[in-house]
N, C-alpha and C positions, 0 to 999 in steps of 0.2 A: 495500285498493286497492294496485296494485303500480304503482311508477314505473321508468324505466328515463330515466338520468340521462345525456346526452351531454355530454361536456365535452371538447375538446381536452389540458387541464391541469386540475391540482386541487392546493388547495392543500397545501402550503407551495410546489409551486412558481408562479409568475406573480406577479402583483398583485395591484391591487383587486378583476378579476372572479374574479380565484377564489377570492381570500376569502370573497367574498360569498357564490359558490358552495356552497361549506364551512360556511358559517352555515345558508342555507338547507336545507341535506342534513339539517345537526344538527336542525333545527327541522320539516324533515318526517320524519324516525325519531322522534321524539320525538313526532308525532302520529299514530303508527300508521300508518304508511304503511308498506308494505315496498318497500325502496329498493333497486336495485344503480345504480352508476355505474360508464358506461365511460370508459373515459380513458385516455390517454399519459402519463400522471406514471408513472414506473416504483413511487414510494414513496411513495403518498399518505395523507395524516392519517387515521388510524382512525377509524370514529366506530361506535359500537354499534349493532348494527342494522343495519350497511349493507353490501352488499356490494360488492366490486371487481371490474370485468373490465380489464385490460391490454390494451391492440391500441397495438402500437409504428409502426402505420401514423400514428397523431394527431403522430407527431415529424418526420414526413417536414418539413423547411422551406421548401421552394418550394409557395406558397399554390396555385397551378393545379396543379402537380403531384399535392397532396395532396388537392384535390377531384376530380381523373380517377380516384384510386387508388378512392374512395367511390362512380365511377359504375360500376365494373367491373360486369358480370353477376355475376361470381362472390362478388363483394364484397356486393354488396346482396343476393344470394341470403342471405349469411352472418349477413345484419342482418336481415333481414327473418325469417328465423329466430327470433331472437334479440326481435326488434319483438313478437313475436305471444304471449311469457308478459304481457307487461306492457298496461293500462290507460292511463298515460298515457306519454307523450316529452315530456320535459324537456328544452331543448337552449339550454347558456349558450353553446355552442361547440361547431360540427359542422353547417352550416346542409345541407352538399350530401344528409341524412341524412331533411330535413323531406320532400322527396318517397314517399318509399318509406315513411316512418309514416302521410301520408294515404292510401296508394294501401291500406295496411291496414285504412282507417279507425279509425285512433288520434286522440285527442286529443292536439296539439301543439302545447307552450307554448314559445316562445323568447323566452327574457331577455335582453337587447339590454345589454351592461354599455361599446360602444365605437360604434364609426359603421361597419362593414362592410358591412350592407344599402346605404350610401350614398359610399364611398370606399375605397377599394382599399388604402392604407394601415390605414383604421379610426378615421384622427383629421379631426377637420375643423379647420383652423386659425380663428383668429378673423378674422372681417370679410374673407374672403376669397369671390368671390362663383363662382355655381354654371353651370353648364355644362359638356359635354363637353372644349372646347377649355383651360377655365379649369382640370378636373380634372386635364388630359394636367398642364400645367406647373406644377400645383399639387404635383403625384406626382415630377415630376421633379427641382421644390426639394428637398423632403419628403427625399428619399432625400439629397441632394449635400449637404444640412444637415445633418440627422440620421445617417446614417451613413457619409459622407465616400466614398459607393460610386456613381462613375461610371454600372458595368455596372449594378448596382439598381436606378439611376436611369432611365438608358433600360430595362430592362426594365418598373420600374413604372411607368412613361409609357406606355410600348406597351402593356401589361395595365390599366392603367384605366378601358375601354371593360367589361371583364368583368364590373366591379360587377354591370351589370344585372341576369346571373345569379344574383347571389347575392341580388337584392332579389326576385326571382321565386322564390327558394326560400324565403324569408321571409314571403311573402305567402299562401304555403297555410297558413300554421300557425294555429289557431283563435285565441289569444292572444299578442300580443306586448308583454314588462311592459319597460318604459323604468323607469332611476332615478332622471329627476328630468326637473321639466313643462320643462325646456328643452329635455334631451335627444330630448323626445317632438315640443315645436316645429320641431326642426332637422329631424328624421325626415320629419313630418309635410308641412313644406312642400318638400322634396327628394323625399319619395314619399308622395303623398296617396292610394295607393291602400291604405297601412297603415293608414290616421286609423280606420275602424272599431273594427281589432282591436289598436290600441294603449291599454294602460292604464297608469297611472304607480304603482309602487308602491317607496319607497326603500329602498334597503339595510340590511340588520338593523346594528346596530354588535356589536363585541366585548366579552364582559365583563371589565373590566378595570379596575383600581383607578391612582390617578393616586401621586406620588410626592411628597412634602409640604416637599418644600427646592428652591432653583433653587441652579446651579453659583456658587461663588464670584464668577467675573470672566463681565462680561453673556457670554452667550452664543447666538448663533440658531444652528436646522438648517438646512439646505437638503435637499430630500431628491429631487433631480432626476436627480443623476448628472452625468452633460456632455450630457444631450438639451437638442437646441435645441428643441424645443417646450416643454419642460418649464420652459425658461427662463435656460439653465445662461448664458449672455451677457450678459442682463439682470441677473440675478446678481452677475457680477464684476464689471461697472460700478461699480452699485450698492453693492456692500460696498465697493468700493477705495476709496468714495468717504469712506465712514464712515471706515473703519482709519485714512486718513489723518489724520482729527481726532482718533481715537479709539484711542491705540493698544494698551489693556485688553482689547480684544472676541475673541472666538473664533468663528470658525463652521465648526460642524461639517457635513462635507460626507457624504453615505448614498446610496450607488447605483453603480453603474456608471461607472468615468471611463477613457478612453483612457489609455495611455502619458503620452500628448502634453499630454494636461492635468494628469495628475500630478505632471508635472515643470512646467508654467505654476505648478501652485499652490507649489509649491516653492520656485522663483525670488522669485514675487511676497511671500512668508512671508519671504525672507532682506533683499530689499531694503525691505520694511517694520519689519525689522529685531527682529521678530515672526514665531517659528518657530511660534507656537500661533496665528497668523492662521488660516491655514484645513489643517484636520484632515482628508483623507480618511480616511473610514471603510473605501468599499466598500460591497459588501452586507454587510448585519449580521441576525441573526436578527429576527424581527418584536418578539417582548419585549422586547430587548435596544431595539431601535428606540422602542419606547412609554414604555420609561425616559428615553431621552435626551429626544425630547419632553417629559416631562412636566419635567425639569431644566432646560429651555432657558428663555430668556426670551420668544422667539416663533417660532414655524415658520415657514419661508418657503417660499410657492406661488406664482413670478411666471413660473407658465402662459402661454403663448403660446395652445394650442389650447382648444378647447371641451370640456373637461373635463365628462364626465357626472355625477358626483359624484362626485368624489376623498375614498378613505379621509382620505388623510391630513391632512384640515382637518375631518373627524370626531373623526379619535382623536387631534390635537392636541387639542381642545375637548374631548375626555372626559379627555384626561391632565392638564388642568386649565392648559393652555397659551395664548397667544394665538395663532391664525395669522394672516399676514400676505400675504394672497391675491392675486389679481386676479379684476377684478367678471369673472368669464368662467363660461360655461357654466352646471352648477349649482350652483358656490360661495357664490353670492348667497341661494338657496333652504335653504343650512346654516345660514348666519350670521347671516339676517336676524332682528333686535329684539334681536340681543345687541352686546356692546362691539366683537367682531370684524368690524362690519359698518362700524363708523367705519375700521378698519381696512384695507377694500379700497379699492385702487389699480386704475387705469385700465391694462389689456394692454399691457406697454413701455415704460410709463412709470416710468423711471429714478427723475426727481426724486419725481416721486410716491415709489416703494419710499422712496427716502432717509429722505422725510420721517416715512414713517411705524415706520423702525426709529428714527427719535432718537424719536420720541414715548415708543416703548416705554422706551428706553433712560434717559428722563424720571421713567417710574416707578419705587419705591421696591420691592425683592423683597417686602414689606408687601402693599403697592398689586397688585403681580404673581398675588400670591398669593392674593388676594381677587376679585379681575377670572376668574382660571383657576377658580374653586368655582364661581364661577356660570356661565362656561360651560357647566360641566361640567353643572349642574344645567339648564345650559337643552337642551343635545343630547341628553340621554337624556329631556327630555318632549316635545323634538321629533320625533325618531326612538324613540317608545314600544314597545318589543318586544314587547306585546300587540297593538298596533296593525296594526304590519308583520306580526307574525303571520297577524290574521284575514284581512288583506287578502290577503294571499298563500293561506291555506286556502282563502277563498272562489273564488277563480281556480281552484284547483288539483280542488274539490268540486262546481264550480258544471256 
């Protein structure tokens, strides 16, 4: 059976959904599927078996822009071409794409790894309530927060209303897999005309071995960057508040940071009087990332939005780490019946976060060390790679 794989990105570049992406690909060449993926990553991770197609169209950056380019006559001629070697469509990324697969009548499965069918950004914040008028200024924070851009702002305010197309293009696809039953709640009651053809199936994890010592003096990640949904505010608070008692601690910062916070963390490292306060990383390789995790004393997630299931409170828990979350989105559905679930904090809640890094900070590298095995040993029977497997075969066979 031949699949034909849509992806905007693939990994090494993006996040979590292309990781996932990436696992899945690996995990369908590996059952005999003959696979090409097309995609916009100019250099993406080989995997055996599979083949690559390039279209530099998936880089265009202005989101309407780059779905008018996919209605083109000439454009869909060119896909629809291309549609008609293959069995099924696979589409984690490329929604404007699902038309022109049914109209060949293909089966097509779209993997939902963000909220696009339902917000124009892609992220739903928490306990923010629904409506057109609530979306307009919800889009409009969204950008003046998150990317400190006026013109983005009013544009994605103005553009918010277009969602609906994208939940109409979503809607023809025979299956659509959510990764995790909140993610499918949120969908569900925002557009119940998906509830059918929505099945919940979680993310494969990576195989990867965890790192058997933690860093001399405590130390947590943050791995947000300076996003304010990701929680990069709540953050500084929150650790300013520890360092102050505590002036041993490190935290290592992994992602993306403005100028302007580089130098915030700079200042605040010199008048702490502690230059090993806080570390910008950057972005750092994904291995290189699963080491520090696994060395750290807890990972910090104090998410703002509704997180579908974030790698990284996975591959902290396989790198034998605690995270230290917010009960938000699917986080809840990773951690629950293990030690990390005493662990979550309430979305914002400062004191909460405080309290719960001195807890860590309580325990003995001993105690650290034995808490992170059984993580580890409870996320790999939770997320059972045979499991996720059949479930995803039978979708993909059924």
């Amino acid at each position: 059976m031949k699949i034909l794989i849509i992806t905007e990105h693939f990994w090494p570049e993006g996040s979590g959904g292309t990781l996932a992406t990436y696992l899945i690909t690996k995990l369908l060449a590996r059952s005999n599927f003959r696979v090409t993926v097309i995609t916009g990553t100019y250099d993406p991770a080989k995997i055996n078996g599979v083949n690559f197609i390039y279209d530099e169209a998936f880089r265009i950056p202005n989101k309407p822009v780059r779905w008018l380019y996919f209605l083109n006559p000439l454009v869909k001629k060119r896909y629809k071409s291309l549609m008609k070697k293959f069995n099924i469509i696979y589409i984690p990324y490329g929604y404007p794409l699902i038309p022109l697969a049914k109209e060949l009548d293909k089966k097509v499965i779209v993997h939902l790894h963000d909220y696009q069918p339902i917000a124009y950004n892609s992220t739903i914040m928490h306990n923010r309530p629904n409506g057109l008028v609530c979306n307009v200024k919800t889009e409009l924070a969204y950008e003046l927060l998150e990317h400190d851009d006026i013109k983005r702002a009013i544009a994605g305010s103005l553009l918010a209303p277009i969602t609906t197309l994208c939940r109409a293009w979503v809607s023809k696809a025979d299956v659509i897999i959510c990764v995790s039953r909140k993610q499918a709640e949120i969908i569900s009651n925002r557009a119940p005309e998906l509830v059918p053809k929505i099945k919940v199936v979680h993310n494969p994890i990576p195989e990867t071995s965890p790192v058997k010592e933690k860093l001399e003096n405590p130390t947590f990640t943050y791995t947000g960057g300076g996003s304010y949904v990701k929680g990069f505010h709540i953050f500084i608070k929150a650790s300013l508040n520890v360092l102050k008692r505590r002036n041993n601690i490190s935290f290592m910062l992994v992602g993306d940071f403005r100028d302007q916070y580089v130098n915030l963390l700079k200042k605040l490292s010199k008048k702490l009087n502690n230059m090993q306060a806080y570390i910008p990383l950057g972005y750092i390789p994904h291995e290189e990332a699963l080491r520090l995790y696994s060395k750290s004393h807890a990972v910090l997630i104090p998410s703002i939005c509704e997180e579908p299931l974030p790698y990284v409170v996975m591959e902290a828990m396989i790198m034998g780490t605690i995270p230290i979350a917010s009960r938000i989105g699917g986080i809840p559905e990773i951690v629950k019946g293990t030690y990390a679930e005493k662990l979550l904090f309430t979305p914002g809640n400062i004191s909460e976060l405080i309290d719960k890094m001195e807890h860590v900070l309580s325990l003995s590298k001993e105690r650290l060390i034995d808490i992170g095995a059984k993580l580890r040993e409870a996320v790999l029977k939770k997320f059972n790679e045979d499991v996720i497997k059949n479930q995803l075969l039978e979708i993909f066979t059924d």
